[in-house]
ZAGUVO-187776 format. One record per residue (C-alpha): residue in one letter; x, y, z. Coordinates in steps of 0.1 Angstrom, whole numbers, plus 5000, padded with zeros to 4 digits. Each point is the difference from the previous one (the first is absolute). Layout:
{"a"; {X; Y; Z}}
...
//
This chain:
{"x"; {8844; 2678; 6169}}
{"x"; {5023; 5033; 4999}}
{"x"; {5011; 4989; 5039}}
{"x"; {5006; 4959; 4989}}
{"x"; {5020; 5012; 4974}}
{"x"; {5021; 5025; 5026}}
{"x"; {5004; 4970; 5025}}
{"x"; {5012; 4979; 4975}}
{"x"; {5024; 5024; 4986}}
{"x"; {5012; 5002; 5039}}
{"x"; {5006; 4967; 5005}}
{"x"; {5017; 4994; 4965}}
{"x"; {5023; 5029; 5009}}
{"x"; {5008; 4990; 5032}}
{"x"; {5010; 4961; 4988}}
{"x"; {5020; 5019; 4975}}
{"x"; {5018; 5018; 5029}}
{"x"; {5007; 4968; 5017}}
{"x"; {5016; 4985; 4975}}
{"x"; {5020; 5031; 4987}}
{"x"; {5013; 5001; 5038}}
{"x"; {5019; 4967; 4995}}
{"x"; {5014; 5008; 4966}}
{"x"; {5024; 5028; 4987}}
{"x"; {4994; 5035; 4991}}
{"x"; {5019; 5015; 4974}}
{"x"; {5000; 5032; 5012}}
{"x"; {5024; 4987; 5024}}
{"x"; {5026; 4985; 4981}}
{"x"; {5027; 4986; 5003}}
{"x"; {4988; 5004; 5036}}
{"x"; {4973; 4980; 5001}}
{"x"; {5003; 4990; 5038}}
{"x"; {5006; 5034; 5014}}
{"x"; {5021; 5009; 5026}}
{"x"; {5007; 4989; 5038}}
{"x"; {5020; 5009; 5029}}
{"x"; {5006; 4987; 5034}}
{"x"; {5025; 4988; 5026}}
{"x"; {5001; 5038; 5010}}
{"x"; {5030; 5009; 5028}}
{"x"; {5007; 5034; 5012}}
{"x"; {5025; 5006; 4971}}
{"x"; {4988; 4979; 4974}}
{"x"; {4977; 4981; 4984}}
{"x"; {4995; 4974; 4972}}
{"x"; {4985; 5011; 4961}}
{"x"; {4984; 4976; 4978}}
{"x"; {4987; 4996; 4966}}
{"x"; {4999; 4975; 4974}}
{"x"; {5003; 5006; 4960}}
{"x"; {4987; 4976; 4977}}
{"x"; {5027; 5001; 4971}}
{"x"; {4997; 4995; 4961}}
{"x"; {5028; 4977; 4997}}
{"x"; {5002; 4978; 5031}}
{"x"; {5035; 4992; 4997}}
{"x"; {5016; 5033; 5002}}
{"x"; {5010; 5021; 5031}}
{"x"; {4983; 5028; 5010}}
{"x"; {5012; 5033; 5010}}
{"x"; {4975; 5017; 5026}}
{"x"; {5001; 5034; 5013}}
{"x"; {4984; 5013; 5029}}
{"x"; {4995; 5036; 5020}}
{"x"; {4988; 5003; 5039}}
{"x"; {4993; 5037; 5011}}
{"x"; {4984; 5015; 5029}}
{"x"; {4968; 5015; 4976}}
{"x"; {4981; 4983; 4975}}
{"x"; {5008; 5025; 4974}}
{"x"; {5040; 4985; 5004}}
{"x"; {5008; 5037; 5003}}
{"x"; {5026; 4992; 5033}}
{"x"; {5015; 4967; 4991}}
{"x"; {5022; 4979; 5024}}
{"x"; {5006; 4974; 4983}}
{"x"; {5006; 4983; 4963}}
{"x"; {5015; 4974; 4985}}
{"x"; {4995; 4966; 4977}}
{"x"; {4998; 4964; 5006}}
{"x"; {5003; 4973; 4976}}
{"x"; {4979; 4970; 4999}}
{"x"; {4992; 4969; 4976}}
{"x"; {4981; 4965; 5000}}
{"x"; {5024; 4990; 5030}}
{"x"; {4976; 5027; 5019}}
{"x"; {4971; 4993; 4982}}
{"x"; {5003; 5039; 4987}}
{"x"; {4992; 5009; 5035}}
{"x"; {5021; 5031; 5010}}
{"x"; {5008; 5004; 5039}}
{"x"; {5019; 5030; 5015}}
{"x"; {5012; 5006; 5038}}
{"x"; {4998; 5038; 4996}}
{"x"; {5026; 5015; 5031}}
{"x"; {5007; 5036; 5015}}
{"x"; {4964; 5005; 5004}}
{"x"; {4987; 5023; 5027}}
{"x"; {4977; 4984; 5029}}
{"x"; {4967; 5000; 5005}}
{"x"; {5000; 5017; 4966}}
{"x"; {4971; 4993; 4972}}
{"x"; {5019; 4997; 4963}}
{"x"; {4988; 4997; 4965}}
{"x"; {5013; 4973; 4972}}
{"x"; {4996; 4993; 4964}}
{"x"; {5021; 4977; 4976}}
{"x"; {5009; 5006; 4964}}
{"x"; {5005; 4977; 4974}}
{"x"; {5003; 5009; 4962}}
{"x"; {4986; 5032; 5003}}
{"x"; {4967; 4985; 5023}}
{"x"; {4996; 5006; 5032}}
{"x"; {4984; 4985; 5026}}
{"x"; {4973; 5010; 5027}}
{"x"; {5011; 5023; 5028}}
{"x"; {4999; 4980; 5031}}
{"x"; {5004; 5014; 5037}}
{"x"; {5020; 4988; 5030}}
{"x"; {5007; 5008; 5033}}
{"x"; {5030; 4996; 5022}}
{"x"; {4999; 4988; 5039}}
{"x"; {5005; 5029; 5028}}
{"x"; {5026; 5003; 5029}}
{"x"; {5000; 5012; 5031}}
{"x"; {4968; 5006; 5017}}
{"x"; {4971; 4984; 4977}}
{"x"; {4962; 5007; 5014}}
{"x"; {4981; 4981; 4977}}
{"x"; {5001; 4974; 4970}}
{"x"; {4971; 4983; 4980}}
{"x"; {5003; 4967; 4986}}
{"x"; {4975; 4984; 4971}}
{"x"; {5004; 4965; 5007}}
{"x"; {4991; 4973; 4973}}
{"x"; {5003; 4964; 4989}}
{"x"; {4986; 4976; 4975}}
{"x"; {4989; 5010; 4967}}
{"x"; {4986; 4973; 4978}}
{"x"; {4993; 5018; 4966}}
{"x"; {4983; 4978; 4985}}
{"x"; {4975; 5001; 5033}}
{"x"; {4993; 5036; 4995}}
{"x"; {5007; 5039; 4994}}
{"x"; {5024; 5013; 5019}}
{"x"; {4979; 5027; 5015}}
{"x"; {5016; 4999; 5034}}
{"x"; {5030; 5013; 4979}}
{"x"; {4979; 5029; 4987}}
{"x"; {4984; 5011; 5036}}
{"x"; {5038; 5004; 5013}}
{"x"; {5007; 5019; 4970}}
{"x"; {4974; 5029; 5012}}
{"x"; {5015; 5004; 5028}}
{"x"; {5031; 5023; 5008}}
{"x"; {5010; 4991; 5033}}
{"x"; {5019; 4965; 4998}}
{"x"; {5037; 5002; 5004}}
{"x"; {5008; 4960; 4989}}
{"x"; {4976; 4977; 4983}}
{"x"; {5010; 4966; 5021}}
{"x"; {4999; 4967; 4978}}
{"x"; {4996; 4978; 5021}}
{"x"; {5000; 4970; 4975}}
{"x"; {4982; 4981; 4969}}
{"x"; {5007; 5031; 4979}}
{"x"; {4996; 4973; 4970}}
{"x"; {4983; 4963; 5003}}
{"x"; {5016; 4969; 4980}}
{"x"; {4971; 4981; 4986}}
{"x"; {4986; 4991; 4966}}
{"x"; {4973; 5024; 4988}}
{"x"; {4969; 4988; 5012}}
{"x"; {5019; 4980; 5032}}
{"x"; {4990; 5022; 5027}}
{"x"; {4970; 5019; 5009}}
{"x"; {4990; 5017; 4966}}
{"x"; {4974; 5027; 5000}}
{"x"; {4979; 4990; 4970}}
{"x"; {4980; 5034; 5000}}
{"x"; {5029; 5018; 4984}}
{"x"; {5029; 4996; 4974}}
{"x"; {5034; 4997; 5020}}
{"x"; {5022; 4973; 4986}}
{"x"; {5040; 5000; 5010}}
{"x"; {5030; 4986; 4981}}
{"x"; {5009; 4977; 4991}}
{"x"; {4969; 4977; 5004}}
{"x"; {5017; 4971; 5012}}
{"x"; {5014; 4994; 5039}}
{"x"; {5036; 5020; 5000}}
{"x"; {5029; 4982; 5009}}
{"x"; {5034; 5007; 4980}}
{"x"; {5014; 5039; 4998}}
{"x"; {4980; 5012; 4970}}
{"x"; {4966; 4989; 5013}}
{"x"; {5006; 5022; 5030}}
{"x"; {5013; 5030; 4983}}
{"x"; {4970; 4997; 4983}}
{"x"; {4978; 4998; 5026}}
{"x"; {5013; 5034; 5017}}
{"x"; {4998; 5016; 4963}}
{"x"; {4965; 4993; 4998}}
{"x"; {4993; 5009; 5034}}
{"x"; {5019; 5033; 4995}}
{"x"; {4974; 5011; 4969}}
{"x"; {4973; 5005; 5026}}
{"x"; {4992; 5038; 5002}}
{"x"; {4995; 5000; 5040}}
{"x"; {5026; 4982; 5009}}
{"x"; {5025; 5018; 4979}}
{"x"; {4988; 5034; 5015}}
{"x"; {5004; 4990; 5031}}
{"x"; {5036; 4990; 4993}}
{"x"; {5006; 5039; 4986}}
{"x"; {4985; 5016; 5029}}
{"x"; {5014; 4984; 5029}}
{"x"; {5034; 4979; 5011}}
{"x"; {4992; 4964; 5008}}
{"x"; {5018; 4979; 5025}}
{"x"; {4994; 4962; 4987}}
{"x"; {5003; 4965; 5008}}
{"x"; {4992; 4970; 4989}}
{"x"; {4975; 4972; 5012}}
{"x"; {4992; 4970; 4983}}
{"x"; {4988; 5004; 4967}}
{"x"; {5026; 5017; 4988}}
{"x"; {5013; 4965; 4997}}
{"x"; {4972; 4974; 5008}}
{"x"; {4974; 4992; 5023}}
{"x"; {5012; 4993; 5037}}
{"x"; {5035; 5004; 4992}}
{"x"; {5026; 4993; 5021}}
{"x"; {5041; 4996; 5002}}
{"x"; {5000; 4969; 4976}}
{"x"; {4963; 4995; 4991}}
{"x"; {4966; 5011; 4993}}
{"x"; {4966; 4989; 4998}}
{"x"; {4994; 5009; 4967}}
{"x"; {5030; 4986; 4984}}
{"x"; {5001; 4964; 4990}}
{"x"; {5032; 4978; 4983}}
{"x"; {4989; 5005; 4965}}
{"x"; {5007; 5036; 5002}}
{"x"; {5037; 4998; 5004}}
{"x"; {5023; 5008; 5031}}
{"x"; {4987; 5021; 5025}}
{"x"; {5029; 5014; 5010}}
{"x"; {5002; 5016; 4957}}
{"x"; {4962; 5011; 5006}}
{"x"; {5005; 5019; 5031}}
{"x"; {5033; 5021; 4988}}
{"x"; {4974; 5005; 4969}}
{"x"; {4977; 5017; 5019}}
{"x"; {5026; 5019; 5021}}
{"x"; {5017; 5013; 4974}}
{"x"; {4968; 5011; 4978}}
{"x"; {4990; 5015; 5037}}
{"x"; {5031; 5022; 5000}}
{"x"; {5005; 5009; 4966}}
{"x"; {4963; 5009; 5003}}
{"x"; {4992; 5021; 5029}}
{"x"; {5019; 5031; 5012}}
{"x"; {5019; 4982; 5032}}
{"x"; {5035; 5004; 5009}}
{"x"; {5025; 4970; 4990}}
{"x"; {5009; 4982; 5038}}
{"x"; {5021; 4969; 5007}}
{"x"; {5023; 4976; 4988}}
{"x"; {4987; 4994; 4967}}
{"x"; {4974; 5032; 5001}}
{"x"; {4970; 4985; 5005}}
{"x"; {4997; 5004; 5034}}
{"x"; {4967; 5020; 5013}}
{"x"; {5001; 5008; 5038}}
{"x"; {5013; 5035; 5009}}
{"x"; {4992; 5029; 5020}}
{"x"; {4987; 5037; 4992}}
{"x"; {5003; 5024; 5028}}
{"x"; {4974; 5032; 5002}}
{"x"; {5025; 5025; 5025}}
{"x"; {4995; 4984; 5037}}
{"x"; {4965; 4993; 4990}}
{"x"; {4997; 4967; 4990}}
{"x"; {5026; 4972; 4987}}
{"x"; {4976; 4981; 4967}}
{"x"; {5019; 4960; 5002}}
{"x"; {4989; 4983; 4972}}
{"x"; {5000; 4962; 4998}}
{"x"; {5004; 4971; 4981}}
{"x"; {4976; 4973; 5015}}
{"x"; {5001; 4979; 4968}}
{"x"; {5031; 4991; 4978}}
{"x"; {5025; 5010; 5027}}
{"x"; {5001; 4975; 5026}}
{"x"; {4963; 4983; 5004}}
{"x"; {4997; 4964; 5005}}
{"x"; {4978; 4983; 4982}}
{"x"; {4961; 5001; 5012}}
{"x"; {4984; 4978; 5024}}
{"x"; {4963; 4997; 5010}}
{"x"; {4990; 5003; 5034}}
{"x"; {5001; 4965; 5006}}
{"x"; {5031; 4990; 4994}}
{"x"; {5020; 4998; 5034}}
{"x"; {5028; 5018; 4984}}
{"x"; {4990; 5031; 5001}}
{"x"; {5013; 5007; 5030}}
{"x"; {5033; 4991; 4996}}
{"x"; {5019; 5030; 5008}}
{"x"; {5023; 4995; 4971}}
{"x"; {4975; 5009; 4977}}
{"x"; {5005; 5035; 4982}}
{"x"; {4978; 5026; 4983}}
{"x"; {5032; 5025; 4999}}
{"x"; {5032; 4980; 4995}}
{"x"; {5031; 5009; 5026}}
{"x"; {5013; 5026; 4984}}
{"x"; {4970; 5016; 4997}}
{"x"; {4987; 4999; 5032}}
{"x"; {5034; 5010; 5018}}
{"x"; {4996; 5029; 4975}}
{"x"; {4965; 5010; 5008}}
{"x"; {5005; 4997; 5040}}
{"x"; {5026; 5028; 4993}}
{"x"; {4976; 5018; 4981}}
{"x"; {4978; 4998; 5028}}
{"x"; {5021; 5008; 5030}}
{"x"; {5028; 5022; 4988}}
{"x"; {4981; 5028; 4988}}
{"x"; {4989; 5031; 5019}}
{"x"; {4968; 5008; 4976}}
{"x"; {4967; 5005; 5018}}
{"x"; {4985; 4974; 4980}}
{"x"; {5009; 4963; 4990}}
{"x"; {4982; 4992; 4969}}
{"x"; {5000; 4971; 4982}}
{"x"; {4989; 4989; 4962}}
{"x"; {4991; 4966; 4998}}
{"x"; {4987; 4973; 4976}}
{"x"; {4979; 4980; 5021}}
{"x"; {4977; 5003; 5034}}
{"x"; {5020; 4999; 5031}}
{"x"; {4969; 4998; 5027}}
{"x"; {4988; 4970; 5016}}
{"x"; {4968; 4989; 4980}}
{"x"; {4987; 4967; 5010}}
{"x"; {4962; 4986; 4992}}
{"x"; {4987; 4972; 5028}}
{"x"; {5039; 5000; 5014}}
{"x"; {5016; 4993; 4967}}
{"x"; {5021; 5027; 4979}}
{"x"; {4981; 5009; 4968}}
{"x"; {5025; 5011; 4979}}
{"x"; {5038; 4983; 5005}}
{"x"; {5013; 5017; 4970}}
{"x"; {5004; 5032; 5025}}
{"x"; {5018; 5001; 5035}}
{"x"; {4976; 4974; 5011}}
{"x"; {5021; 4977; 4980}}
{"x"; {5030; 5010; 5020}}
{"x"; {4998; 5004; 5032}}
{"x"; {5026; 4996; 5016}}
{"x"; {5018; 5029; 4982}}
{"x"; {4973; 5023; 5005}}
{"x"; {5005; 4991; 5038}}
{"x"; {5034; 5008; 4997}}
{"x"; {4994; 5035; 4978}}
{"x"; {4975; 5006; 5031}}
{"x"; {5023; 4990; 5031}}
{"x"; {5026; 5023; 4982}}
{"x"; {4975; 5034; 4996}}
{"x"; {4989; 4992; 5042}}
{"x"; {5037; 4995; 5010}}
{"x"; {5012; 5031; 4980}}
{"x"; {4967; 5022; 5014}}
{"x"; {4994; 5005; 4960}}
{"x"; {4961; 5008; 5009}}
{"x"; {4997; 5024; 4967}}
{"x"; {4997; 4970; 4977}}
{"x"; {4977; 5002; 4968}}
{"x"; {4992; 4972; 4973}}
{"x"; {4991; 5006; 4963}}
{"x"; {4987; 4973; 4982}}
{"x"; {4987; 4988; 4970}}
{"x"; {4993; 4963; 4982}}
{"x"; {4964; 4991; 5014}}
{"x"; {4977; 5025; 4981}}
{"x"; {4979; 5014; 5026}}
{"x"; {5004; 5025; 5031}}
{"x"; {5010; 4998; 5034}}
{"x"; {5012; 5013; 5030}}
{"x"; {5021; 4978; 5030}}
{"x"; {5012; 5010; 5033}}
{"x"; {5035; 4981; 4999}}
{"x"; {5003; 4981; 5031}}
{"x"; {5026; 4978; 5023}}
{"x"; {4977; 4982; 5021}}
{"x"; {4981; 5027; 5017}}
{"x"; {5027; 5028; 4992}}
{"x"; {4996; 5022; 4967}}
{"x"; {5029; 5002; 4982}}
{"x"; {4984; 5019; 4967}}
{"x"; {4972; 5001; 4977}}
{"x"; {4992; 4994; 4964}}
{"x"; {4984; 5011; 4972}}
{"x"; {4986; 4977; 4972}}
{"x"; {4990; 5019; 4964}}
{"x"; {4980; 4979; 4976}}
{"x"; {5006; 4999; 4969}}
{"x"; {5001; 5019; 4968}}
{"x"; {4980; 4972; 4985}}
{"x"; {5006; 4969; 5009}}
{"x"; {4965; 4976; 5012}}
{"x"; {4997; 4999; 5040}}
{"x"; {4972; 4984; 5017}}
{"x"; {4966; 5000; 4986}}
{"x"; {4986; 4999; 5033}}
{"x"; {5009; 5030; 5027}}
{"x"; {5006; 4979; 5033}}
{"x"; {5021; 5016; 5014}}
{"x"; {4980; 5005; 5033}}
{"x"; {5004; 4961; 5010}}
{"x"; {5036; 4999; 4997}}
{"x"; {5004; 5037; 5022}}
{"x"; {4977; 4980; 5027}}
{"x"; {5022; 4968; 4998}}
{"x"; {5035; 5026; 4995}}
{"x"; {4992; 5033; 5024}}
{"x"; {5035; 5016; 4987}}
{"x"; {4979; 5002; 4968}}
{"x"; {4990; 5042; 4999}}
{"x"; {4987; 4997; 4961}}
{"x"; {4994; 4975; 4977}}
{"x"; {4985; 5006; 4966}}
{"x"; {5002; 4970; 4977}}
{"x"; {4984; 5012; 4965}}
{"x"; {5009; 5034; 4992}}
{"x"; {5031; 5015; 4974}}
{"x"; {5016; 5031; 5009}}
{"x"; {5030; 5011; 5013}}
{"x"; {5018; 5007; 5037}}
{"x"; {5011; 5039; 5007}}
{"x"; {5024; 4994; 5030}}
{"x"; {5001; 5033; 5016}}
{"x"; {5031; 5003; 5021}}
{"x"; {5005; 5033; 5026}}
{"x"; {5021; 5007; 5031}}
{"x"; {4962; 4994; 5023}}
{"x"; {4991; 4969; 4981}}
{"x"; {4996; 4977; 4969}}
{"x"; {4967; 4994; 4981}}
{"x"; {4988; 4976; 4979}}
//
């Protein structure tokens, strides 16, 4: 009887816990989401916090400290930053005249509370021999605890935490693959569409404990797939967006700017918003990241439809692509690496391309993206990707040539396939190395002047 009762006091406890992760804790206030960095260069890097005001329609005055200890002893630099509802109370800081390849401490102050300590790191120059990714994507709360958050939180030996899309997801509570064994609920409950119901959704996502460690320990390098706006987005559509929830073109600037007043990235573009950029580790490796889905993507097609082949059809857009052939071929880094949203590799069942959200969907500009690494003898080419919630690895080929490889990470805890079969589609697609269809975890991309490992 004594052990029942001890289980039972167990599992009450840990439901407790689950819930408490998704809510706020006092202790913490006004800082209730903790603190972030990311976008690091070699003299710089982005800070981020977000207070939770009293009034919400005053202006906020926030200070903040970086310093080479964690003790802020040696301080380099200070400052304040103002912010208000415009912002959502988020507070964002380029911090300059930093030193590379340099680990630094933060904090904010507001009102005599201070927030957490969090810890960055800037890139290196010169001759780099090593740098270790933890590569991630798609994180349904509602599905599950973030433990894949937590097992990159013990280690010590990641430089970046790569994002590589579906930080949040846009459905009503309930609408998408919820685990009914424990208590994660987001806000707000109903399907987000207009600016609030996206702040929101990032607020409630940010009161997880993992997920906010992991922004304190490490700098992440984000970007965005589809469900930081909707389902199978696109330029000027998405699946999951019908007529009677307004313009699309209002909903996706929603979701962009909750996206960048929300995460620590660096403002790009005409109208800021804009999420593919470079971040250079010495002559190591050159880290392009993309924008396969509100850039310049055409509309889906399924494999049937005779126009997928047209060779006007974009996953990039023209400026884009112009930009990310210069990426490629103008460097002089060892390594080429690319983050990306969605599966580049050739994946076909019985003939037919399984999944024409990806590359398979387009083609003809993955032929060109490959004619251009053979013609410019680019043969150190490696893909990042996220989206499809399970794990691969793909030799990259034009026709019989290799061009590259990728690596697929599942995801944090989005559903993949309930069923591992991955062995029929390596026999039907022999560039296939690994396929794992039903496991969560994470990608460490291990990149040295010998090799990189997945």
């Amino acid at each position: 009887m004594k052990n029942l009762f001890y289980i039972s006091f167990l599992l009450f406890s840990l439901k407790a816990f689950s819930q408490t992760s998704v809510s706020p804790l006092d202790c913490i206030a006004p800082f209730y989401h903790g603190v972030a960095s990311g976008d690091p260069l070699t003299d710089r890097v982005i800070i981020w916090t977000r207070v939770t005001p009293q009034d919400f329609n005053e202006t906020l005055t926030v200070n903040y400290k970086v310093a080479t200890d964690n003790s802020f002893t040696t301080i380099v630099a200070q400052g304040n930053a103002q912010t208000d509802a415009t912002k959502d109370f988020t507070v964002k800081v380029d911090v300059t005249g930093l030193s590379p390849n340099t680990f630094y401490f933060y904090e904010f102050e507001f009102n005599g509370s201070f927030s957490a300590v969090g810890r960055t790191k800037t890139l290196p120059v010169g001759d780099v021999e090593n740098v270790r990714f933890a590569v991630v994507s798609c994180a349904n709360l509602e599905a599950g605890y973030f433990n894949v958050y937590s097992a990159i939180n013990e280690r010590n030996d990641v430089d970046a935490v790569l994002m590589l899309g579906d930080y949040i997801y846009e459905y009503a509570s309930g609408g998408y693959s919820p685990n009914s064994s424990i208590d994660r609920v987001w806000e707000p409950e109903e399907e987000i569409v207009d600016l609030a119901e996206y702040r929101l959704r990032y607020s409630s996502y940010h009161m997880d404990n993992a997920l906010r460690k992991l922004h304190q320990n490490f700098p992440w390098i984000c970007v965005w797939d589809d469900h930081e706006t909707a389902n199978d987005s696109y330029v000027n559509g998405a699946q999951n967006h019908s007529s009677d929830e307004g313009d699309w073109l209002t909903r996706k600037e929603n979701g962009k700017q909750a996206f960048f007043e929300w995460l620590p990235i660096r403002p790009k573009g005409p109208q800021n918003t804009q999420i593919f950029r470079s971040f250079k580790w010495g002559n190591l490796a050159n880290l392009v990241m993309l924008d396969t889905r509100l850039e310049g993507r055409d509309e889906q097609v399924p494999a049937s439809d005779p126009t997928i082949n047209d060779t006007n059809r974009t996953i990039l857009g023209d400026e884009q692509f112009l930009w990310l052939k210069d990426e490629l071929s103008l460097g002089t880094q060892q390594w080429r690496i690319l983050g990306n949203q969605v599966m580049m590799g050739e994946i076909t069942a019985l003939g037919n391309p399984i999944n024409t959200d990806g590359w398979d969907g387009y083609p003809a500009e993955r032929q060109r993206l490959y004619n251009h690494l053979t013609q410019n003898n680019i043969d150190n080419f490696v893909v990042a990707t996220g989206d499809i919630h399970t794990s691969w690895a793909i030799n990259l080929e034009n026709g019989n040539a290799p061009v590259g490889v990728e690596f697929v990470t599942p995801s944090v805890t989005s559903p993949g396939s309930p069923l591992n079969v991955g062995g029929l589609l390596m026999f039907e697609n022999p560039h296939l190395k690994y396929v794992e269809l039903t496991k969560k975890g994470f990608v460490i991309l291990d990149v040295s002047t010998a090799k990189v490992q997945g």
